[in-house]
C-alpha positions as CSV (number, residue, x, y, z in Angstrom):
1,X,-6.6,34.3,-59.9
2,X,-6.3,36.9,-57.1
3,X,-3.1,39.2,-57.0
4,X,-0.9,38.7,-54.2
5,X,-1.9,42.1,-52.8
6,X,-5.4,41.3,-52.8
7,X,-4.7,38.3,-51.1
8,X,-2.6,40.0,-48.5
9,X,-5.3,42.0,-48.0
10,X,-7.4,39.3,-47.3
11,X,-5.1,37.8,-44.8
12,X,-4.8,40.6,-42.8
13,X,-8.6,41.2,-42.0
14,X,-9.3,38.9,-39.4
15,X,-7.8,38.4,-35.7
16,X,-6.6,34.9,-36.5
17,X,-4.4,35.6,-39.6
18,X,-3.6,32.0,-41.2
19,X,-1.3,32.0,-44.0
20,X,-0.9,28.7,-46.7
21,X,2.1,28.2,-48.5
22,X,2.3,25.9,-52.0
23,X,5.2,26.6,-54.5
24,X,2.5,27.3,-57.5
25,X,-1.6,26.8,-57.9
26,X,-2.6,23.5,-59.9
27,X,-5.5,20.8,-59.6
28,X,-4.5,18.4,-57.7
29,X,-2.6,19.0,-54.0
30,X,-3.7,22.6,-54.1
31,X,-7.3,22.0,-54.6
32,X,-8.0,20.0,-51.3
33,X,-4.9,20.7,-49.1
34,X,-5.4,24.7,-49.8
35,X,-7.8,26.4,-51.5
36,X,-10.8,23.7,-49.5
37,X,-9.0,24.7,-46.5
38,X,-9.3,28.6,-46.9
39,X,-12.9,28.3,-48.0
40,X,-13.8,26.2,-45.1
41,X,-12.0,28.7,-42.4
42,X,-13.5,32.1,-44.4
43,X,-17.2,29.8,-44.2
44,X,-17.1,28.7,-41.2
45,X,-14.5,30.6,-38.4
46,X,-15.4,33.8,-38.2
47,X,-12.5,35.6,-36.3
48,X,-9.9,34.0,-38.6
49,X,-9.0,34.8,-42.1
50,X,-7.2,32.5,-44.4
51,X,-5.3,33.2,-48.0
52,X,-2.5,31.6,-49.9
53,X,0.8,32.6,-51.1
54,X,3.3,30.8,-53.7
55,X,6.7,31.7,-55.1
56,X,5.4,34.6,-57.3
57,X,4.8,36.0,-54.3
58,X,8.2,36.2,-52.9
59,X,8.2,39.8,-52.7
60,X,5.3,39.8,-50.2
61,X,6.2,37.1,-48.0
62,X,8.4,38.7,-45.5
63,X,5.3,40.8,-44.8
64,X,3.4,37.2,-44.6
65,X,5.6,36.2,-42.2
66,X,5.4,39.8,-39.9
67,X,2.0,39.2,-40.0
68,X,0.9,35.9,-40.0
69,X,-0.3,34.3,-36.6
70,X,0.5,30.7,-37.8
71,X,1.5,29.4,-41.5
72,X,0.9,26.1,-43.4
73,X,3.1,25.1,-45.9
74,X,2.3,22.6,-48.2
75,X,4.0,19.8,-50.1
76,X,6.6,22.4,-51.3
77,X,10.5,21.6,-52.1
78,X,13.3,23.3,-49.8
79,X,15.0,26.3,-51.4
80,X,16.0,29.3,-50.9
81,X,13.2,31.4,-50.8
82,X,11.6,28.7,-48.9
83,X,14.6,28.7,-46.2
84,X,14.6,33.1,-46.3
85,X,10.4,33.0,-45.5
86,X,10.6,30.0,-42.6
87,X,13.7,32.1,-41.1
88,X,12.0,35.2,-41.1
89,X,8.5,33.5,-39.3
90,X,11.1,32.0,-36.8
91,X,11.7,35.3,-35.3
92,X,8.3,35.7,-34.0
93,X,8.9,32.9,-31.7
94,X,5.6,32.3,-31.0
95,X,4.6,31.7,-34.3
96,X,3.8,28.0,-35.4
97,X,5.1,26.3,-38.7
98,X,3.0,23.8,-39.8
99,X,3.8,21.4,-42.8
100,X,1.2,20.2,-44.9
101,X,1.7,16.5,-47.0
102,X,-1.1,14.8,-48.4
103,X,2.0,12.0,-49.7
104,X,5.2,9.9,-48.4
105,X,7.3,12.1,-50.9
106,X,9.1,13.4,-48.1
107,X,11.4,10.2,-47.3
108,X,14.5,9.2,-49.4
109,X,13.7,5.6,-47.8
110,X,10.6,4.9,-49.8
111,X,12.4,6.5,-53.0
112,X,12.5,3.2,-54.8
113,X,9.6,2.2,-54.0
114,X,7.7,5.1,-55.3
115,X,9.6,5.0,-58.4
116,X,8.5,1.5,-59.3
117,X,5.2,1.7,-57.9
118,X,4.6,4.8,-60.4
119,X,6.2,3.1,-63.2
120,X,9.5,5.0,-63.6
121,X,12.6,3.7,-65.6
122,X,14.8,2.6,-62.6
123,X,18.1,2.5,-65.1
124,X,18.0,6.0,-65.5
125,X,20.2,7.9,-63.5
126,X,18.5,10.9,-64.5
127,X,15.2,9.5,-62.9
128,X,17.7,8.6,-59.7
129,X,18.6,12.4,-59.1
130,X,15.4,13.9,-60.1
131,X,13.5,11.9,-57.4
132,X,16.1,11.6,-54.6
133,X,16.1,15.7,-55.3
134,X,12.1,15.6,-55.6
135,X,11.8,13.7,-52.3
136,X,15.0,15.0,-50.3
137,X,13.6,18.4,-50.5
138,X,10.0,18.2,-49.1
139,X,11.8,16.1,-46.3
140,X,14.0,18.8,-45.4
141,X,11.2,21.6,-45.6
142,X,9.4,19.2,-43.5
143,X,12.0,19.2,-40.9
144,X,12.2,23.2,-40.8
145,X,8.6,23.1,-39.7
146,X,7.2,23.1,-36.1
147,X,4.0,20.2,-36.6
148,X,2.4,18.8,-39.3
149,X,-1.0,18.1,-41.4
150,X,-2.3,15.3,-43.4
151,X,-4.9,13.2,-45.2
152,X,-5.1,9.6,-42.9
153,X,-3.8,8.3,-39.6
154,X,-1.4,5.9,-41.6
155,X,0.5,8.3,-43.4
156,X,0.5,10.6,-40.1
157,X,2.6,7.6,-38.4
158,X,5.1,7.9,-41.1
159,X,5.6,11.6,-41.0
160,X,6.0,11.4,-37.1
161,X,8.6,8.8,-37.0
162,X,10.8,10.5,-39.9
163,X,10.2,14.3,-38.4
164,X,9.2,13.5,-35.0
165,X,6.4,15.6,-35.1
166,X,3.1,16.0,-33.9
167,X,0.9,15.2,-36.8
168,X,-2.7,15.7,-37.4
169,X,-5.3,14.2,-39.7
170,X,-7.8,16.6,-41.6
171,X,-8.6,14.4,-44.6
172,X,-9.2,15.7,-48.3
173,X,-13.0,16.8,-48.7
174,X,-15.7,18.6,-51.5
175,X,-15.8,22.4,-51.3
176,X,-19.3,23.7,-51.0
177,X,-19.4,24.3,-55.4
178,X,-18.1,20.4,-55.5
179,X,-20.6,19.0,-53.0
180,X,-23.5,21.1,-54.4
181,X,-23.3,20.0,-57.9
182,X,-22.7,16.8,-57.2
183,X,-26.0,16.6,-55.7
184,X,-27.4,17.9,-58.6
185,X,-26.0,14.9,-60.7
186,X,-27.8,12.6,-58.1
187,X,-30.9,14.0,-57.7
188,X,-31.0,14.3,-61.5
189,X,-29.9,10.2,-62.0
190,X,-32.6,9.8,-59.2
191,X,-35.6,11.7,-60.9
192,X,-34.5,9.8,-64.2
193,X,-34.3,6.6,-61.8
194,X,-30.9,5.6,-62.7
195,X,-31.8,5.7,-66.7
196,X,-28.9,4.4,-68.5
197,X,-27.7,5.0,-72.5
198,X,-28.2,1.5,-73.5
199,X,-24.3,0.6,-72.0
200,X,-22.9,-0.1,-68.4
201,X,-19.7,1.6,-68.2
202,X,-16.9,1.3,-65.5
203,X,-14.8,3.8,-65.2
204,X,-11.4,4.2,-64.5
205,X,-10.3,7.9,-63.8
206,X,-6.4,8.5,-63.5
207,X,-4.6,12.0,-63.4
208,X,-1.8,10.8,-64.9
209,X,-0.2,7.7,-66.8
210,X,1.8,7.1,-63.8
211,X,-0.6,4.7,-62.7
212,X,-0.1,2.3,-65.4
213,X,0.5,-0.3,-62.9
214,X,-2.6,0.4,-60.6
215,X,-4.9,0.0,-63.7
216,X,-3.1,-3.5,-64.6
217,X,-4.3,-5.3,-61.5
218,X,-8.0,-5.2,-63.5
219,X,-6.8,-5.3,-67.2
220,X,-7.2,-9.3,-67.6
221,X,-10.9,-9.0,-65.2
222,X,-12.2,-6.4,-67.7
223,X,-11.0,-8.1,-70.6
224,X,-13.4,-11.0,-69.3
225,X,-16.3,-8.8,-67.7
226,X,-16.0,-7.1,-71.6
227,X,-16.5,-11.0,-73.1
228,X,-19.1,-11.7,-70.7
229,X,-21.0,-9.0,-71.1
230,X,-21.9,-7.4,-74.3
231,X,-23.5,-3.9,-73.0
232,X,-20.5,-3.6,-70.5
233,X,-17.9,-0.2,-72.2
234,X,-15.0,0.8,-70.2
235,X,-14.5,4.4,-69.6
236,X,-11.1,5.3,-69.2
237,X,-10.8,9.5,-68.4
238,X,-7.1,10.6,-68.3
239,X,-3.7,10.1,-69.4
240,X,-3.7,6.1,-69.6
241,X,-4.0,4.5,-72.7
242,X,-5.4,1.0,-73.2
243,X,-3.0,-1.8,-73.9
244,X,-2.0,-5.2,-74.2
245,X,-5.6,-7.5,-74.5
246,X,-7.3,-4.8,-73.9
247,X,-6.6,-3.9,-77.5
248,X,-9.1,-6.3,-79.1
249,X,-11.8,-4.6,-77.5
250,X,-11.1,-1.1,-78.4
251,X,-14.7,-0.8,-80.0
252,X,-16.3,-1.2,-76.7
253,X,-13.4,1.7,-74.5
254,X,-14.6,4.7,-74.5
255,X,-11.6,7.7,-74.1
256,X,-12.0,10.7,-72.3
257,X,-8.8,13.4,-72.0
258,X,-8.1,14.1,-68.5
259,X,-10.9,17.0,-67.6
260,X,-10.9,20.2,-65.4
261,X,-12.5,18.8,-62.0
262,X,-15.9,20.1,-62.9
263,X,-16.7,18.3,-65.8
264,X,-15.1,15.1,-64.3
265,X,-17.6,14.9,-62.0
266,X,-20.4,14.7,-64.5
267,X,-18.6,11.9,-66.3
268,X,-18.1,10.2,-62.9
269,X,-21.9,10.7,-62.6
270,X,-22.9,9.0,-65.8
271,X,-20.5,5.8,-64.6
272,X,-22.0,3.3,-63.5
273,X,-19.3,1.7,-62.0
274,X,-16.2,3.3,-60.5
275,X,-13.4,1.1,-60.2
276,X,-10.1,2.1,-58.0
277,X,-7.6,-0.3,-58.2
278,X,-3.9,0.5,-56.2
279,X,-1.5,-1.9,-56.0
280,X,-0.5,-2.9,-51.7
281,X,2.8,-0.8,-50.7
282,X,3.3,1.8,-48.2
283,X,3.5,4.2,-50.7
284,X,-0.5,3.2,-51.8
285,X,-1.4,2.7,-48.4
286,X,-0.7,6.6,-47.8
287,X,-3.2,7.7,-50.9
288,X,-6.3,9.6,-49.4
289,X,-9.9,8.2,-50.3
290,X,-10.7,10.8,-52.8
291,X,-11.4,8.3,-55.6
292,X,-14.3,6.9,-53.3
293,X,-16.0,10.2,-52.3
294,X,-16.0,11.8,-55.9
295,X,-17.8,8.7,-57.0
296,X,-20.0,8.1,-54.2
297,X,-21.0,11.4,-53.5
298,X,-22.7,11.2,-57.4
299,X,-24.5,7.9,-56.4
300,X,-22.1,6.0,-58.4
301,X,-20.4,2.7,-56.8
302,X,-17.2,2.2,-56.4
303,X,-14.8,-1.2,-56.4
304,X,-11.5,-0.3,-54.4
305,X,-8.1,-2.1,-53.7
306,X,-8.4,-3.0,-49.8
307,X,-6.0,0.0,-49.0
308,X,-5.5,2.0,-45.6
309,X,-8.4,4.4,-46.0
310,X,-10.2,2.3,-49.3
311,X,-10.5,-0.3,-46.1
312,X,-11.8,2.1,-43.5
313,X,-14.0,4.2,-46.0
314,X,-15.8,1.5,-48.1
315,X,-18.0,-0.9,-46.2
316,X,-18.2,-3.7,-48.1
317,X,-22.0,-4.4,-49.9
318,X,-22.9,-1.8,-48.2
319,X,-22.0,1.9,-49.6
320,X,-18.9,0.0,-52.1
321,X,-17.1,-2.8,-52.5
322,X,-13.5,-3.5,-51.9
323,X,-11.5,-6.0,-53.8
324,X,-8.6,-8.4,-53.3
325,X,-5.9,-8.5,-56.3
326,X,-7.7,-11.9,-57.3
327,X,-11.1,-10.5,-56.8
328,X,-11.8,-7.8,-59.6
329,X,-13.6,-9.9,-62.1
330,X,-15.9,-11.3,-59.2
331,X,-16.5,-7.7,-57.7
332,X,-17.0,-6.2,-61.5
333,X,-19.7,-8.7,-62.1
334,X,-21.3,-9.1,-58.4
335,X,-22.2,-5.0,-59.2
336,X,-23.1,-5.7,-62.9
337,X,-25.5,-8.6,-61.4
338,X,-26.9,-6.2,-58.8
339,X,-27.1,-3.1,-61.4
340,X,-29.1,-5.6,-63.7
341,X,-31.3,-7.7,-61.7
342,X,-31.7,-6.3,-58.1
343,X,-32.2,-2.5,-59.0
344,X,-33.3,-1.7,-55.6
345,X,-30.4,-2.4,-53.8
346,X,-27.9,-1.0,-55.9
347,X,-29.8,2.3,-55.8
348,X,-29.8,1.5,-52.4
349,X,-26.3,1.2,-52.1
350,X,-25.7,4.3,-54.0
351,X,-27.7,6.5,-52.0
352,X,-25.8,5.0,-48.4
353,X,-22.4,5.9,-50.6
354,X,-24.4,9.3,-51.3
355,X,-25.1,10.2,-47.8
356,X,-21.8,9.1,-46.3
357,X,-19.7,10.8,-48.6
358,X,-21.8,14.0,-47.4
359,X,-21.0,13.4,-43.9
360,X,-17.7,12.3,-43.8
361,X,-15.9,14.1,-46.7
362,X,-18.0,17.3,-46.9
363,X,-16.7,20.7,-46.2
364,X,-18.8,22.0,-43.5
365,X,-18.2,18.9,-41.2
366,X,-14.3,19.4,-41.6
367,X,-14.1,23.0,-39.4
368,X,-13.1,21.1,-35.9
369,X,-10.2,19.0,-37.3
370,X,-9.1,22.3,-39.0
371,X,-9.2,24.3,-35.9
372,X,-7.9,20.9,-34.1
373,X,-5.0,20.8,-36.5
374,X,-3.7,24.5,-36.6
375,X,-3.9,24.6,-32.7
376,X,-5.7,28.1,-32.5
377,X,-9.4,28.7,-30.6
């Protein structure tokens, strides 16, 4: 990782000096909702520059904000040091906050539901204050900020009526290393037309066992599809274990840790079948369409819950399918049919799922939303 001076340094170098916010790098929020972003705007906007900052870099920020002509934060908590840095931009009136939420963690309202949704023990006071903190915070960094960013039109509705804000969408999308070797993986499963290893596996890739719940809407379908069909495996990649009937079959699961997102693309790539269950909330209805576009973008097909942006992304038998709660067994085998008997059109299939994914979730087609969203040029 770069030091904070170096990527002062890096800020300061253009005429349009945009400056991210997140409280500390990981793999998940701060892949697509900041380090995508300041790839795409260094790629593709050539007066601006773009870097990132984080509470290790506390002792730099004040110069972040005397020199910043517009700053993102991102899905970060209220404190302090968050209160001192917003304060400090606020004197150069002309400066724009922007917050950055690619979640509905940012409204004590849907606390509850969140917490059941993702499984949590909801006779645990200590599960109580840790979320209504968790939740509470973001809101109220949310409200320090001057307009807002995020992944899909429904969640955008929810940040306006709590903050009334303007909010725009600029949805989560491969970097240029993501989208390229991903092609590689399809033009690879093309050249060896589709060639499997004697099994067809669906695939179920969580970052966490929080989605416990999810994963149950297709537990008693797969136990089936698994009965049914005697080449079918499950993949499971991640933190969820198998339980419950699933259990009898544990000869025919193969499990994979949760991976760096590199090398979980290539085991997305040798799925055949890509399976994205979410149960129907707000709360799921406010998930991004990532879990399509990292499948489809590999040629592999993908099964979704009928969510906000599952619903708008996937168009059914033709680049996906999407499936009701009562549906997954029928979905699961209309593909394995397909996969097994009409080649053809599931390749055909993939490849529409290929090239959409390209168009509509690939980094060099995101540059006007950006732009649109951060209200410069």
């Amino acid at each position: 990782m770069l030091s904070g001076e170096t990527r002062l340094a890096r800020l300061l170098k253009g005429s349009l000096r945009i400056a991210y916010f997140y409280a500390r790098v990981d793999n998940s929020t701060f892949r697509y909702r900041v380090h995508n972003m300041i790839e795409t705007i260094e790629a593709l906007w050539p007066e601006a520059s773009a870097s990132y900052f984080t509470h290790a870099d506390s002792h730099l920020l004040d110069k972040v904000a005397d020199m910043a002509d517009v700053v993102v934060i991102c899905r970060t908590e209220y404190n302090a040091n968050v209160s001192r840095f917003a304060n400090r931009i606020r004197r150069r009136k002309h400066v724009p906050i922007i917050f950055d939420v690619d979640d509905i963690v940012f409204d004590t309202r849907y606390a509850h539901l969140i917490m059941n949704t993702l499984g949590r023990p909801l006779d645990q006071e200590a599960e109580w204050v840790s979320w209504f903190g968790y939740i509470g915070r973001i809101g109220e960094t949310l409200r320090l900020c001057d307009r807002a960013i995020t992944t899909n039109a429904f969640l955008a509705e929810r940040i306006t009526a709590f903050a009334g804000i303007e909010t725009a969408v600029v949805p989560n999308y491969m970097n240029e290393w993501q989208l390229d070797y991903s092609r590689q993986i399809w033009d690879a499963k093309q050249r060896a037309r589709f060639k499997r290893d004697g099994y067809l596996h669906v695939g179920y890739f969580s970052g966490s066992p929080t989605h416990a719940k999810d994963f149950a809407l297709t537990e008693s379908a797969l136990v089936n599809v698994l009965k049914r069909y005697p080449f079918v495996k499950v993949r499971m990649v991640g933190y969820l274990e198998p339980a419950g009937p699933l259990l009898s079959h544990q000869d025919r699961i193969d499990r994979e840790p949760f991976h760096d997102y590199v090398n979980l693309q290539r085991l997305i790539g040798s799925t055949e079948i890509n399976i994205a269950p979410l149960q129907d909330n707000t709360f799921t209805n406010c998930k991004s369409e990532l879990k399509y576009f990292e499948a489809a973008i590999t040629g592999t097909a993908t099964i979704a819950s009928p969510t906000f942006t599952f619903a708008k992304a996937i168009r059914h038998g033709d680049n996906g399918r999407i499936a009701a709660a009562h549906e997954w067994e029928k979905m699961i085998c209309e593909t394995i049919e397909e996969i097994e008997h009409r080649p053809e059109d599931h390749e055909a299939m993939a490849e529409r799922g290929v090239m959409d994914a390209g168009h509509h979730f690939g980094w060099r087609n995101q540059i006007d939303a950006i732009r649109t969203a951060l209200s410069i040029g």
